[in-house]
ChimeraX commands (.cxc) that place a marker at each C-alpha (Angstrom):
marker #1 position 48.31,13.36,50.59 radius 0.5
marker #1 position 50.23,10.01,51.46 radius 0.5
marker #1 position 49.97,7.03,49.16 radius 0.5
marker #1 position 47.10,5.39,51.75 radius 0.5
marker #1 position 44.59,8.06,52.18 radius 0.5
marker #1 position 42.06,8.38,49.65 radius 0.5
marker #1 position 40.77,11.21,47.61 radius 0.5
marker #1 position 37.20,12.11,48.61 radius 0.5
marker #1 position 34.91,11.42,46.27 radius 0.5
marker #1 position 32.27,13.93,44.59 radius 0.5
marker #1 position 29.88,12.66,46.91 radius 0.5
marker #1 position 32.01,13.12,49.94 radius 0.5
marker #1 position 33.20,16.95,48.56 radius 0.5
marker #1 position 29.23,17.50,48.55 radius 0.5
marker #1 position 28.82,16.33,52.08 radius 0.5
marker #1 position 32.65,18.13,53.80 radius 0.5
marker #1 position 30.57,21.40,51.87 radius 0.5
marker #1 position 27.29,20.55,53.69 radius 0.5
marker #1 position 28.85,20.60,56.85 radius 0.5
marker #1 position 30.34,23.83,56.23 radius 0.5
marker #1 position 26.58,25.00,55.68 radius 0.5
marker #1 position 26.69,24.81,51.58 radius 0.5
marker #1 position 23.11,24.79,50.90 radius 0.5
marker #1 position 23.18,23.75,47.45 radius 0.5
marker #1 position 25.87,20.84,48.70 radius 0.5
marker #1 position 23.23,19.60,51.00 radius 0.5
marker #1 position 20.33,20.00,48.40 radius 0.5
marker #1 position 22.41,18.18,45.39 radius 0.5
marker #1 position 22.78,15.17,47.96 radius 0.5
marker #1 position 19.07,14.86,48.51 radius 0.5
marker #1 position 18.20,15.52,45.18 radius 0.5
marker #1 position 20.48,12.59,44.06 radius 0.5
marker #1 position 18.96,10.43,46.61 radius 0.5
marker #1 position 15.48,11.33,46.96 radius 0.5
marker #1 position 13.64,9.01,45.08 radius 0.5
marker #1 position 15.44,5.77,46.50 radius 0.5
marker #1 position 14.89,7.35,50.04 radius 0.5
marker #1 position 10.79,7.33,49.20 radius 0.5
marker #1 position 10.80,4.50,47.48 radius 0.5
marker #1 position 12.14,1.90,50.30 radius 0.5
marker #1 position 9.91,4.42,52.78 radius 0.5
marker #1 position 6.66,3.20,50.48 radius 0.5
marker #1 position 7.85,-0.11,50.73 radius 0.5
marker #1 position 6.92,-0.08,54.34 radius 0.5
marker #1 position 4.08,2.08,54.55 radius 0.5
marker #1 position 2.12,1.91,51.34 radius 0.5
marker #1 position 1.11,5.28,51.42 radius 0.5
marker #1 position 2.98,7.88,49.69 radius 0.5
marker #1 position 2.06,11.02,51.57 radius 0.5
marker #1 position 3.49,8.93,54.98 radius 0.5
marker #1 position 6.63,7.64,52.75 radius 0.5
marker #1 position 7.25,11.09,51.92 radius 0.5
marker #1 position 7.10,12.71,55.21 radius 0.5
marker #1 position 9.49,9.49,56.69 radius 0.5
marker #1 position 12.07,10.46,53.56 radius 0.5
marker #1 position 11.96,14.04,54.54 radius 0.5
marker #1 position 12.34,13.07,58.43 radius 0.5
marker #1 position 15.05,11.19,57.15 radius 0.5
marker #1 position 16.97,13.52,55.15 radius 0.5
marker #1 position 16.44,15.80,58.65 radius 0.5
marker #1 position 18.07,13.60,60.86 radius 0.5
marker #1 position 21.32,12.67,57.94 radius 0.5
marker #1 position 21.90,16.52,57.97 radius 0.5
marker #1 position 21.77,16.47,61.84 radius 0.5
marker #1 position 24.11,13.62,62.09 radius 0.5
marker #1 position 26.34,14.74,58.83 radius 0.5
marker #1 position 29.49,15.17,60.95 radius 0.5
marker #1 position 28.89,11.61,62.52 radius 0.5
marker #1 position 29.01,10.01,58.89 radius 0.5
marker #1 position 32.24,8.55,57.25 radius 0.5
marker #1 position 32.82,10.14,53.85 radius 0.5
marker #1 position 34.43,7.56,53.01 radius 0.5
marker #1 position 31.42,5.20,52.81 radius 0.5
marker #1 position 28.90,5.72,50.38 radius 0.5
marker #1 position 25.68,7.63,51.44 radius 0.5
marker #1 position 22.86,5.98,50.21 radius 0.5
marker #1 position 22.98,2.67,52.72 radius 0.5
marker #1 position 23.43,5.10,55.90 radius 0.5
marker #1 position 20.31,7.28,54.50 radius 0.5
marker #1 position 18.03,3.93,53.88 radius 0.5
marker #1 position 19.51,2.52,57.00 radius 0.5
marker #1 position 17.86,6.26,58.92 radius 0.5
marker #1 position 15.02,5.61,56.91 radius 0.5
marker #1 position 14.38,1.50,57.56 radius 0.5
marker #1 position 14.37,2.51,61.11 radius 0.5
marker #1 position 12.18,5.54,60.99 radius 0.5
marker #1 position 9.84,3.66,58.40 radius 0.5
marker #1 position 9.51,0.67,61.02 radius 0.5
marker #1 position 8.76,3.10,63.89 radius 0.5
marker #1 position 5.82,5.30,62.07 radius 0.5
marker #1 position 4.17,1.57,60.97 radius 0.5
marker #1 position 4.21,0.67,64.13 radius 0.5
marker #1 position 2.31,3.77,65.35 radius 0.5
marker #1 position 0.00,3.25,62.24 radius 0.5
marker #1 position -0.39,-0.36,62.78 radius 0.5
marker #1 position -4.37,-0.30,64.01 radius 0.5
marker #1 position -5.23,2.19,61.02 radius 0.5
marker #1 position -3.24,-0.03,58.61 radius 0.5
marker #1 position -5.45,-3.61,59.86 radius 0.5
marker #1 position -8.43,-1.33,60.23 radius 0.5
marker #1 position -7.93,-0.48,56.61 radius 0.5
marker #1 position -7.07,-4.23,55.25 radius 0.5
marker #1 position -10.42,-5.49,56.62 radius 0.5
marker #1 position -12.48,-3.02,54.63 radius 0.5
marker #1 position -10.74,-3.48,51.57 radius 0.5
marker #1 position -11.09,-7.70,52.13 radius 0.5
marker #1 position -14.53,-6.94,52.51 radius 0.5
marker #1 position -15.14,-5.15,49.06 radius 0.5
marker #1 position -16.19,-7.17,46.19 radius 0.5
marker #1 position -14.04,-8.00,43.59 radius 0.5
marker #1 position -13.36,-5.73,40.41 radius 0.5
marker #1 position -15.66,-6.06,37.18 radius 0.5
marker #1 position -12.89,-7.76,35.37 radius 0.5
marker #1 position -14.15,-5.73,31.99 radius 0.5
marker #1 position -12.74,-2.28,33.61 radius 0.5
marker #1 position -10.02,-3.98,34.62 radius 0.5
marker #1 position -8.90,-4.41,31.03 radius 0.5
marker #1 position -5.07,-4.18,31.90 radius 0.5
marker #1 position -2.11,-4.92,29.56 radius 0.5
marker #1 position -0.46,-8.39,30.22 radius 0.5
marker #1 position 2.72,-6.76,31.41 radius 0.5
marker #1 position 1.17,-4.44,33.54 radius 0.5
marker #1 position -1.15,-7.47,35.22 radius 0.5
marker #1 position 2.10,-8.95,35.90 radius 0.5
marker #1 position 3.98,-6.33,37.62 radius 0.5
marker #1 position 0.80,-5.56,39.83 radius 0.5
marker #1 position 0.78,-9.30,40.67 radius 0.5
marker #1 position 4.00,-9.87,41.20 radius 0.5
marker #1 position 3.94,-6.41,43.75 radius 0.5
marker #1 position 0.83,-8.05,45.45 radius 0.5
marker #1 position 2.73,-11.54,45.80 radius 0.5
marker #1 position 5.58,-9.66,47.30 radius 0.5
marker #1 position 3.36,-7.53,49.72 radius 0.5
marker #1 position 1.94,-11.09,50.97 radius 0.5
marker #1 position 5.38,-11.53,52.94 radius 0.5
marker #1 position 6.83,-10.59,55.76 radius 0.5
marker #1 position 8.27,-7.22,56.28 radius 0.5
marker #1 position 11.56,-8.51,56.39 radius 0.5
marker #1 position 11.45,-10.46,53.40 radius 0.5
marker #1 position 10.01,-7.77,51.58 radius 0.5
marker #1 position 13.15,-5.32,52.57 radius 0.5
marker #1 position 15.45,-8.12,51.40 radius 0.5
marker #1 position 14.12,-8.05,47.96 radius 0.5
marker #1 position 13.43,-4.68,47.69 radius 0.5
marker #1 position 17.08,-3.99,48.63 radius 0.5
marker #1 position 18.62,-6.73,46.27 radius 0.5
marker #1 position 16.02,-6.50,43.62 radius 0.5
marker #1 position 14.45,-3.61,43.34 radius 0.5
marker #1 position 17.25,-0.83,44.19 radius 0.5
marker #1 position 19.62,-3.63,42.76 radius 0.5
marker #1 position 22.04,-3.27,45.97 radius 0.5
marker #1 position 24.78,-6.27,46.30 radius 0.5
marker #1 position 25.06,-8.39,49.38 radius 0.5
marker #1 position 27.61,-6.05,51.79 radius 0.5
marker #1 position 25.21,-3.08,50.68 radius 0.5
marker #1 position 22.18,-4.79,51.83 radius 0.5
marker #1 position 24.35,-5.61,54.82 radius 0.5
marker #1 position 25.12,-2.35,55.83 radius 0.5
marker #1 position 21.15,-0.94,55.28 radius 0.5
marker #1 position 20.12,-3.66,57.26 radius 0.5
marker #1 position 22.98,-3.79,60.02 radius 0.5
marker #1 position 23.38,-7.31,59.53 radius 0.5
marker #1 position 26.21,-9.71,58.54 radius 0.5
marker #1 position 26.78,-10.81,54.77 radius 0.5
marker #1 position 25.30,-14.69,55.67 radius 0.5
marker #1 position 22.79,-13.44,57.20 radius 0.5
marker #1 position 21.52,-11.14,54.25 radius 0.5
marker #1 position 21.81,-14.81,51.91 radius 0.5
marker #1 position 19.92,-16.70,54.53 radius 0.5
marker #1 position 17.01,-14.05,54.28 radius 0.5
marker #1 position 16.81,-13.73,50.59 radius 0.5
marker #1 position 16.92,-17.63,50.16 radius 0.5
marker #1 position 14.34,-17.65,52.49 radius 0.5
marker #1 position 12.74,-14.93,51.34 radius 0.5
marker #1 position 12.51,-16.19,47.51 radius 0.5
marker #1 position 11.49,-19.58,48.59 radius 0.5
marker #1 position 8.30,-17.86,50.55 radius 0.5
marker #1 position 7.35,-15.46,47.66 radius 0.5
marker #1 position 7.71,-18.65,45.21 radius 0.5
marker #1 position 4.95,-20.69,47.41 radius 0.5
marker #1 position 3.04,-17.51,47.35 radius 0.5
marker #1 position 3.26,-17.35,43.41 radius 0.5
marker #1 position 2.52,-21.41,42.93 radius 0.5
marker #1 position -0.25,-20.90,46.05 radius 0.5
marker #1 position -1.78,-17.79,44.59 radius 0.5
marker #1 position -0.75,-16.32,41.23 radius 0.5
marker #1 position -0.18,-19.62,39.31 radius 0.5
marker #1 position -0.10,-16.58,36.24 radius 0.5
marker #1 position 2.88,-16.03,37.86 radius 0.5
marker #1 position 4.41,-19.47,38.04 radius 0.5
marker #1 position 6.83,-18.38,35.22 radius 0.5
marker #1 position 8.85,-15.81,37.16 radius 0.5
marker #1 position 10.14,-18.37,39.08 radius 0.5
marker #1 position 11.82,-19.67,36.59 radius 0.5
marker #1 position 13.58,-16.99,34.67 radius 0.5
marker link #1:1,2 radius 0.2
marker link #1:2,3 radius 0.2
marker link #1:3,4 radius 0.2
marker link #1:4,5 radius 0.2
marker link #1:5,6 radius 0.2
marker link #1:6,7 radius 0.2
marker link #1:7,8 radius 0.2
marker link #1:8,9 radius 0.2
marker link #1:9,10 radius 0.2
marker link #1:10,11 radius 0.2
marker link #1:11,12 radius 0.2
marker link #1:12,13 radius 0.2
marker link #1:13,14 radius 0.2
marker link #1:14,15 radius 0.2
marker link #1:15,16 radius 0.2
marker link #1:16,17 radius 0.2
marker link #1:17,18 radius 0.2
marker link #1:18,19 radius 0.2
marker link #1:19,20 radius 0.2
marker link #1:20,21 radius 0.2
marker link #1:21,22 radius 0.2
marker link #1:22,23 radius 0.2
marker link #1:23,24 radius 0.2
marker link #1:24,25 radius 0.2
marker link #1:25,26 radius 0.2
marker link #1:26,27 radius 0.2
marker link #1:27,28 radius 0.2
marker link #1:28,29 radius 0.2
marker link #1:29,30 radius 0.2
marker link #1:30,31 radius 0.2
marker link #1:31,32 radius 0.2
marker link #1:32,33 radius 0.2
marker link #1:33,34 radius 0.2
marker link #1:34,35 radius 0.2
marker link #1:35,36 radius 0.2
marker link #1:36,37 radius 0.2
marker link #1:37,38 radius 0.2
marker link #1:38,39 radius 0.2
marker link #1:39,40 radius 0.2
marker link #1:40,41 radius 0.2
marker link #1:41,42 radius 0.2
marker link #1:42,43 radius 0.2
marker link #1:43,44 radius 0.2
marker link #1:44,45 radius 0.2
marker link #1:45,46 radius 0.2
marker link #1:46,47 radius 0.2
marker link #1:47,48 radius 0.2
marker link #1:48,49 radius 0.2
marker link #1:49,50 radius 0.2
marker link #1:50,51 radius 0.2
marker link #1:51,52 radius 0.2
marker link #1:52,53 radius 0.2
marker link #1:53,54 radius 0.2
marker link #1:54,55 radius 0.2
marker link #1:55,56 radius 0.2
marker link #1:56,57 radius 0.2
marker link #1:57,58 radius 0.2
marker link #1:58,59 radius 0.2
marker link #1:59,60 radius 0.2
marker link #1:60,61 radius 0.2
marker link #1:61,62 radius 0.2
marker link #1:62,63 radius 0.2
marker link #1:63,64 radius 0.2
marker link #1:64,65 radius 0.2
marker link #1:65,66 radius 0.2
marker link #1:66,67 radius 0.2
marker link #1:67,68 radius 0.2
marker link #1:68,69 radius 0.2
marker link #1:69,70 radius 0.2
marker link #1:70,71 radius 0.2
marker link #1:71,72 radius 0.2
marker link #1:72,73 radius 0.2
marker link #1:73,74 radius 0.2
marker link #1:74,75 radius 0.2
marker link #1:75,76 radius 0.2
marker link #1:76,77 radius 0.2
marker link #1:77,78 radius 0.2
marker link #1:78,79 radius 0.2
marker link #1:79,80 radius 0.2
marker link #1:80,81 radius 0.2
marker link #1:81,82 radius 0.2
marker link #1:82,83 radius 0.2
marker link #1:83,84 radius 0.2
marker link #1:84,85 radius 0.2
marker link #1:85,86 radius 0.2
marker link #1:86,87 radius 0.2
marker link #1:87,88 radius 0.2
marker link #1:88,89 radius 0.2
marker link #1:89,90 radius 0.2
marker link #1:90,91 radius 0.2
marker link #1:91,92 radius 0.2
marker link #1:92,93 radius 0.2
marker link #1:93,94 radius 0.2
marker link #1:94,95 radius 0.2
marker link #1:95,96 radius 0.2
marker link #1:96,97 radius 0.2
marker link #1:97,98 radius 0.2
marker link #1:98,99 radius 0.2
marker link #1:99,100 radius 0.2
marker link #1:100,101 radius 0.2
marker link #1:101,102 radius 0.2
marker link #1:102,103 radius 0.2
marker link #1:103,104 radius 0.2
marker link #1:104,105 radius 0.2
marker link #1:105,106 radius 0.2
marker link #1:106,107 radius 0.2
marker link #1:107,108 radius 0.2
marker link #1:108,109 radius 0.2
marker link #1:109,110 radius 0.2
marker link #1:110,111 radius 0.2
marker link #1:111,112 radius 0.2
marker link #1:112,113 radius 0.2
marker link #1:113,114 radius 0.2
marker link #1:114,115 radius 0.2
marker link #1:115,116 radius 0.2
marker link #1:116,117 radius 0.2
marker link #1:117,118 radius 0.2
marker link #1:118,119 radius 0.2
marker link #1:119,120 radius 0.2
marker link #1:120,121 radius 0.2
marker link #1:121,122 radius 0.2
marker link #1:122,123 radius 0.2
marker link #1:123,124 radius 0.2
marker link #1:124,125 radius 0.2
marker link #1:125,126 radius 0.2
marker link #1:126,127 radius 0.2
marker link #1:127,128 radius 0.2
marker link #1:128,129 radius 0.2
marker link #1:129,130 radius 0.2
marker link #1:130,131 radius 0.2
marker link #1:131,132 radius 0.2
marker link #1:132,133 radius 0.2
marker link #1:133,134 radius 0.2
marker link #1:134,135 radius 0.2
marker link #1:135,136 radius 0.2
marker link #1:136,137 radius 0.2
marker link #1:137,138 radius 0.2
marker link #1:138,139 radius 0.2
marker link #1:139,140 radius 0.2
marker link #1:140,141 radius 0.2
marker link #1:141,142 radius 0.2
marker link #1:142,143 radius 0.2
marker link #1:143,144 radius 0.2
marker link #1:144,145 radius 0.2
marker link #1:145,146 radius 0.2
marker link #1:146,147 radius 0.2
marker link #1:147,148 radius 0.2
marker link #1:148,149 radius 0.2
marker link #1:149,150 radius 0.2
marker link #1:150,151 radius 0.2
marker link #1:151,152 radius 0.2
marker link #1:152,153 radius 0.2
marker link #1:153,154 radius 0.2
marker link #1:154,155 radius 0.2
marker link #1:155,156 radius 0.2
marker link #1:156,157 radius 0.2
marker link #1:157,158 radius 0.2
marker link #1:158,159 radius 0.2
marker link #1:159,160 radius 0.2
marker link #1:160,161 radius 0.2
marker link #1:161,162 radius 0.2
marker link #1:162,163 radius 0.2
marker link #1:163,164 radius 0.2
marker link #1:164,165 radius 0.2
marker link #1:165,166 radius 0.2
marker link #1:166,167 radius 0.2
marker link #1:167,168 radius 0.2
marker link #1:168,169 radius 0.2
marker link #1:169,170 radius 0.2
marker link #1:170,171 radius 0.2
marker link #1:171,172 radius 0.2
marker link #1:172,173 radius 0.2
marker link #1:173,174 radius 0.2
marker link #1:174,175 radius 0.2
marker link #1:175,176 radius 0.2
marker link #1:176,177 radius 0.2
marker link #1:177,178 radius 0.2
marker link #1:178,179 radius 0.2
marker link #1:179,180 radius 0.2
marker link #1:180,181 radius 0.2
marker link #1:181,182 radius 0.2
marker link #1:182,183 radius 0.2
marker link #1:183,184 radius 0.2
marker link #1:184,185 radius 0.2
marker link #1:185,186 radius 0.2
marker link #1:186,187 radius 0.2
marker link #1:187,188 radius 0.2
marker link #1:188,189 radius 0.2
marker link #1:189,190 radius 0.2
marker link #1:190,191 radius 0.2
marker link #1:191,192 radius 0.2
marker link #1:192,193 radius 0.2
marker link #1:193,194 radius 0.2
marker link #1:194,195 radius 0.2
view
């Protein structure tokens, strides 16, 4: 090996064995990605029985496509990247069920706030996730990415397809919309924005 060329990583053994029709390779890369995968799936669909069949699709097409990925590039982006697009597709296709669905619940009365008795913490969380479902779809994958599966700017970048400026200019924009969410409609909130 010359002095330029790099060593494959763990990661990248597992996936040159996949290829080669390793099984257990292939099944050690999903496992290690898996929840991740479902997670920013959910995040568009907010149903887990959808996110999990978009995550599976997902980890379908990577194995199709395993010879087309660099190894020398981490694997996670290009899997959430396969799944961001296959996510946006099936809520497309789901998009009258999903509206269909919002009205009835907007027309249910509110909880009996005695059974829901809930911890402060907890309370906070769920608001917070509400708040945060009140945006746009893009500015909910710009959190999610940077917040939630803690990815830095060029990883969000790469997910996304998009340059490094414009993955700032998003999450400025995003924060500044889920803020006048928080002030507009959990003032319980109002001290997140400030930590």
């Amino acid at each position: 090996m010359n002095l330029t060329e790099e060593a494959p990583t763990s990661e990248g053994i597992l996936i040159q064995h996949a290829r080669q029709g390793d099984e257990a390779a292939w099944e050690s890369l999903v496992h290690d990605h898996q929840e991740p995968i479902f997670r920013f799936a959910y995040l568009f669909l907010y149903d887990a029985d959808e996110a999990q069949d978009v995550a599976q699709e997902a980890f379908i097409r990577a194995y199709h496509h395993l010879e087309d990925f660099d190894t020398s590039r981490p694997l996670r982006p290009w899997l959430l990247s396969i799944t961001a697009n296959l996510a946006r597709n099936r809520r497309r296709s789901l998009g009258r069920y999903w509206a269909a669905l919002t009205r009835w619940f907007k027309s249910q009365p509110p909880p009996d706030p005695q059974i829901e008795a809930l911890s402060s913490r907890h309370f906070e969380k769920q608001s917070l996730w509400e708040a945060i479902r009140r945006l746009g779809q893009t500015d909910q994958e710009i959190i999610y990415l940077r917040y939630f599966l803690d990815f830095s700017v060029s990883e969000t970048a790469e997910i996304l397809q998009v340059a490094d400026g414009t993955v700032k200019s998003r999450l400025h924009r995003a924060l500044n919309r889920l803020k006048a969410v928080i002030e507009r409609d959990y003032p319980g909130l109002r001290g997140f924005r400030d930590e």
